[in-house]
C-alpha positions as CSV (number, residue, x, y, z in Angstrom):
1,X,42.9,116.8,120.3
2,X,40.1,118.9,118.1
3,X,38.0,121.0,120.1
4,X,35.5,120.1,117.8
5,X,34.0,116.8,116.1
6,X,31.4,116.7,113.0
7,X,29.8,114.0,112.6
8,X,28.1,113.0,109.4
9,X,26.1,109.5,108.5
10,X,26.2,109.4,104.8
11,X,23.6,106.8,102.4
12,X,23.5,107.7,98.8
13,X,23.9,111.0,99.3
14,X,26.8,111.6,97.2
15,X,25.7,114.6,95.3
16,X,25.1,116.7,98.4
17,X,27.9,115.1,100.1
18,X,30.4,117.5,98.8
19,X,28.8,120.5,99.5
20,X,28.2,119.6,102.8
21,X,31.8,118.9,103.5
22,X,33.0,121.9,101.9
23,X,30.8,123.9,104.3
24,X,32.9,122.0,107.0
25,X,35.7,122.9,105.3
26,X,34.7,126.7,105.2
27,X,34.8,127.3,109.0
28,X,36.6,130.1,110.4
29,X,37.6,128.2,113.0
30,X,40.0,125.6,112.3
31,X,40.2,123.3,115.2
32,X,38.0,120.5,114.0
33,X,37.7,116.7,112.9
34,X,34.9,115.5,110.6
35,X,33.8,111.9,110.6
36,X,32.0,110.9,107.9
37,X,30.1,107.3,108.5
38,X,29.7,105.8,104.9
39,X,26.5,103.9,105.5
40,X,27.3,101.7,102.4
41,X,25.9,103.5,99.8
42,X,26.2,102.5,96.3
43,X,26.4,106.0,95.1
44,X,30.2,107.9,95.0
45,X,29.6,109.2,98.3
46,X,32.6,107.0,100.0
47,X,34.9,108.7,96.9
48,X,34.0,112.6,97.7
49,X,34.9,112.0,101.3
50,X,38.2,109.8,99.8
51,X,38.6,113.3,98.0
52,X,38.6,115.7,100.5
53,X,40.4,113.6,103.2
54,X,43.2,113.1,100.9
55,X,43.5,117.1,100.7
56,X,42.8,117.5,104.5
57,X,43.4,115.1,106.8
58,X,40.8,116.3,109.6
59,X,38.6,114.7,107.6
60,X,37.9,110.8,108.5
61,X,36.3,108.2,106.6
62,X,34.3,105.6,108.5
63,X,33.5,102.9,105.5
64,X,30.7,100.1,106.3
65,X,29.3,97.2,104.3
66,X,25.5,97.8,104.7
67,X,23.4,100.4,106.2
68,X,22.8,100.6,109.5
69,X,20.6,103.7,110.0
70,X,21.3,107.6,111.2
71,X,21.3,106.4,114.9
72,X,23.4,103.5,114.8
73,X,26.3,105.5,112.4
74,X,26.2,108.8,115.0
75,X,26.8,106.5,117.5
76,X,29.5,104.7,116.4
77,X,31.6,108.1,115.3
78,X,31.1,109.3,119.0
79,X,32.9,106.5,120.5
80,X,35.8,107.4,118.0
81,X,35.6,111.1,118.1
82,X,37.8,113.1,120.3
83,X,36.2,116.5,120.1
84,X,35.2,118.4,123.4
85,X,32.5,120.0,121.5
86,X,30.2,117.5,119.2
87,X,28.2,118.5,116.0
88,X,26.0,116.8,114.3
89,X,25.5,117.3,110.5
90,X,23.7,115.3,108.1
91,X,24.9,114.6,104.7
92,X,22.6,117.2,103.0
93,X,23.0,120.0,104.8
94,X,24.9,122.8,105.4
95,X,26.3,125.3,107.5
96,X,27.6,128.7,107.9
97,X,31.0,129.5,108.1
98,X,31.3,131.7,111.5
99,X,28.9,128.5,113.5
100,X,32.0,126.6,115.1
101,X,33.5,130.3,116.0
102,X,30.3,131.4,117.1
103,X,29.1,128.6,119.0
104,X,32.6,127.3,120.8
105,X,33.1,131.1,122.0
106,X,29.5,131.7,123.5
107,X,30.1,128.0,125.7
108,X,33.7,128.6,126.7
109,X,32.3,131.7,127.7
110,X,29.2,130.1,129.5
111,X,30.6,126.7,130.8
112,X,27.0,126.6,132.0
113,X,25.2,126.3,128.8
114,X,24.4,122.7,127.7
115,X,23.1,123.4,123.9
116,X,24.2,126.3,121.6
117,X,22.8,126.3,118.2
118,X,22.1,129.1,115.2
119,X,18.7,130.4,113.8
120,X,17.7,128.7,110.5
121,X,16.4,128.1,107.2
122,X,15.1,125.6,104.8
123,X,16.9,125.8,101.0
124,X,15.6,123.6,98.0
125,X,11.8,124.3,98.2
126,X,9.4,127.1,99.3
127,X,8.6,126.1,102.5
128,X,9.5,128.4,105.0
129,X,10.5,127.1,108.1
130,X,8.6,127.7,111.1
131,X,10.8,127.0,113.9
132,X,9.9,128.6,117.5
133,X,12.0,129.9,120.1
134,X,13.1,126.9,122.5
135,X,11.3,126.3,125.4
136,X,11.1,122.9,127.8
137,X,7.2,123.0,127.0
138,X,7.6,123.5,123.3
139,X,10.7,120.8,123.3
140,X,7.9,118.5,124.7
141,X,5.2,119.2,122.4
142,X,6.9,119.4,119.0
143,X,10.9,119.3,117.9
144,X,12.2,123.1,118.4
145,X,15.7,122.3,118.0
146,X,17.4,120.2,114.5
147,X,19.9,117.8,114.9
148,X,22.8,119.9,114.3
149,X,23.3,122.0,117.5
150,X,26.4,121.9,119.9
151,X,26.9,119.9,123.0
152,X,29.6,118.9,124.8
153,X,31.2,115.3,124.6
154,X,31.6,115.0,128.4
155,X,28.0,115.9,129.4
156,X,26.8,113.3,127.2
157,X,29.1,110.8,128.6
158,X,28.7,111.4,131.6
159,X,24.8,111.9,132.1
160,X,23.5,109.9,129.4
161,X,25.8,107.6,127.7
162,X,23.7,106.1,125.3
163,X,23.2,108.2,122.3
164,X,20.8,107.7,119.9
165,X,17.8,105.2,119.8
166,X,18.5,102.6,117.1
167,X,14.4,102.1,117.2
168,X,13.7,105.3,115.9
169,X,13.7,103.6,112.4
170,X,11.0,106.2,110.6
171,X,13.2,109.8,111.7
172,X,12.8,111.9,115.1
173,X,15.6,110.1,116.6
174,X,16.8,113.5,117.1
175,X,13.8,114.8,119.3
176,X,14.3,111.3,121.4
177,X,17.8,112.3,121.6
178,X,17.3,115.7,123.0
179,X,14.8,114.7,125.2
180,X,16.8,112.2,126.8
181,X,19.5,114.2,127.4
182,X,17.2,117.3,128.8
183,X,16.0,114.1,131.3
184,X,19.4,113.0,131.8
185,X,21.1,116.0,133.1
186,X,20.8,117.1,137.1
187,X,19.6,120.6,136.7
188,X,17.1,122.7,134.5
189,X,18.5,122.5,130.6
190,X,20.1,125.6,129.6
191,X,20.1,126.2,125.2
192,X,21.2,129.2,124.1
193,X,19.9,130.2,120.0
194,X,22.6,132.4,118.9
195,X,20.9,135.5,116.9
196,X,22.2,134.6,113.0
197,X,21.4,132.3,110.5
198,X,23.8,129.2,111.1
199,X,22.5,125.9,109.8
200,X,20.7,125.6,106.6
201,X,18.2,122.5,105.8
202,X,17.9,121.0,102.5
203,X,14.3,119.8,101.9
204,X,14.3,117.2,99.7
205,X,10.6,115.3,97.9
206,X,12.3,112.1,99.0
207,X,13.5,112.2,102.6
208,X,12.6,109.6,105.6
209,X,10.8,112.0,107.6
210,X,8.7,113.3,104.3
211,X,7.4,109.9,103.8
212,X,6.3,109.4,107.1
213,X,2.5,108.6,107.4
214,X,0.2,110.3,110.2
215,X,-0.6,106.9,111.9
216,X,3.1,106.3,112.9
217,X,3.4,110.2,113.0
218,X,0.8,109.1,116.0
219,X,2.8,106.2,117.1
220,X,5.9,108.1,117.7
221,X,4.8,110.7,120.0
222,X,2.9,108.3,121.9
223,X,6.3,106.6,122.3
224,X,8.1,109.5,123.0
225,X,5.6,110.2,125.7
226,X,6.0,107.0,126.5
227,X,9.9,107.1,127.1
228,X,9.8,110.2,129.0
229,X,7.0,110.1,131.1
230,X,8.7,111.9,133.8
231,X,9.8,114.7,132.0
232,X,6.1,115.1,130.5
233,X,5.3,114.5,134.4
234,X,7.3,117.9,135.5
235,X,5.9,120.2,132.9
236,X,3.1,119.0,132.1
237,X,1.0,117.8,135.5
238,X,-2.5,118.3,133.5
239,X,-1.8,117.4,130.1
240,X,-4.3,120.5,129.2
241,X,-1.8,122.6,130.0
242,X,0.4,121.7,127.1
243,X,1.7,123.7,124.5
244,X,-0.4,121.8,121.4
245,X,-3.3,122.0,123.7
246,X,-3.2,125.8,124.1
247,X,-2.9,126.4,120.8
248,X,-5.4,124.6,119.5
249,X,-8.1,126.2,122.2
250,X,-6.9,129.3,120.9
251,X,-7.6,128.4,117.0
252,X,-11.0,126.9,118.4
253,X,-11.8,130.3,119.9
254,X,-10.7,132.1,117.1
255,X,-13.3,129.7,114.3
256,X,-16.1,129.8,117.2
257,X,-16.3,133.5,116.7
258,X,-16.5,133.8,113.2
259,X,-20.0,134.3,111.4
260,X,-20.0,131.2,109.3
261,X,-19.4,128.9,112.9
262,X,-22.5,131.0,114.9
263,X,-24.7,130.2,111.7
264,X,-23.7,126.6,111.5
265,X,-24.3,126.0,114.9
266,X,-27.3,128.0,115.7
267,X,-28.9,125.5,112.3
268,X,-27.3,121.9,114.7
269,X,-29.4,123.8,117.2
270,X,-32.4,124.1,115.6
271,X,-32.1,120.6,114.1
272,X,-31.7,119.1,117.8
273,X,-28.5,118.0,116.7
């Protein structure tokens, strides 16, 4: 059995396919399957996996008809992988050759640890990524953690079972994912960040969560909150207290002390406004 299993949803992708698999490929450590689920695209992505399987045979191709969405396709390839360790990687990105190594060793080490995942950076546009330390009250207020960290299989099985939401059509069926494992499992969630750069993210003009609008930006949070309401419940008991809260008092503070903000209000003053 691998100790590890990749798993990669693939739709029309096929000219970053390649270079994703090859970073597979690259590992240092060698103990791995890679299960590609071929979302139907009509692009040569089921061909470059074709390619490389027929070189290497710990890579697997999972062919479908029509798309049935990042969720549904990671799901499926965890019912068929056999890994003890699970990673998932989407079809566009990449990552560093030591992060198997690296990761596998720090939890064999730690059987303790539930998530192990690398620092990272964005590749394909100037934006820099601005990705904070992980924390239960950050996890909460925004997505500190990408899709491709390390967990184990049995942990999964065994506390939460379900895998992704097939509802989180518009993208941050990751965050729902994490979350519901955090919620899942008996004690406090322990994540270790390893210190290097492991796991790099292709931005892209044209991605799902690029096009998604601010009003169902709004609506899922408020079903995330929704979902997890008990897990808001134990870090949050007054919802001032959350992270997004704190830092937008601070920003307030910060634009209430500067002159143009006394002189504006000092005029809604004077105008009984």
């Amino acid at each position: 059995m691998p100790v590890v299993s990749v798993i990669i949803p693939s739709y029309n992708l096929g000219e970053y396919l390649g270079e994703t698999l090859r970073s597979v490929q690259d590992q240092t450590f060698r103990d791995w399957e890679c299960l590609v689920v071929e979302n139907g695209s009509s692009d040569n992505s089921a061909k470059v996996v074709r390619e490389f399987a027929s070189r290497d045979p710990r890579f697997t191709l999972i062919p479908l008809v029509s798309n049935i969405g990042v969720a549904a396709a990671r799901n499926m390839a965890m019912h068929r992988c056999f890994g003890k360790y699970i990673l998932f990687l989407d079809a566009d990105d990449l990552i560093g050759p030591g992060y198997m190594k690296a990761a596998v060793e720090a939890m064999e080490q730690d059987p303790s640890l539930n998530v192990v995942y690398g620092k990272a950076e964005r590749f394909g546009s100037e934006t820099a990524w601005d990705l904070p330390p992980f924390s239960m009250s950050t996890m909460l207020s925004r997505n500190c953690l990408y899709v491709s960290c390390f967990f184990r299989k049995h942990e999964h099985d065994l506390y939460l079972g379900t895998g992704f939401d097939t509802s989180f059509t518009h993208g941050y069926e990751d965050w729902d994912f994490w979350l519901s494992f955090f919620q899942a499992l008996p004690a406090e969630p322990r994540v270790l960040q390893l210190p290097e750069v492991y796991f790099y993210y292709r931005t892209r003009r044209k991605s799902r969560n690029t096009g998604v609008s601010d009003e169902v930006l709004k609506e899922i949070r408020y079903k995330l909150w929704d979902k997890h309401k008990e897990l808001y419940a134990r870090y949050f008991p007054n919802p001032l207290e959350t992270v997004e809260y704190r830092r937008m008092a601070r920003a307030f503070r910060k634009a209430s002390d500067t002159p143009c903000w006394k002189l504006r209000m000092a005029v809604k003053k004077l105008l009984g406004r």
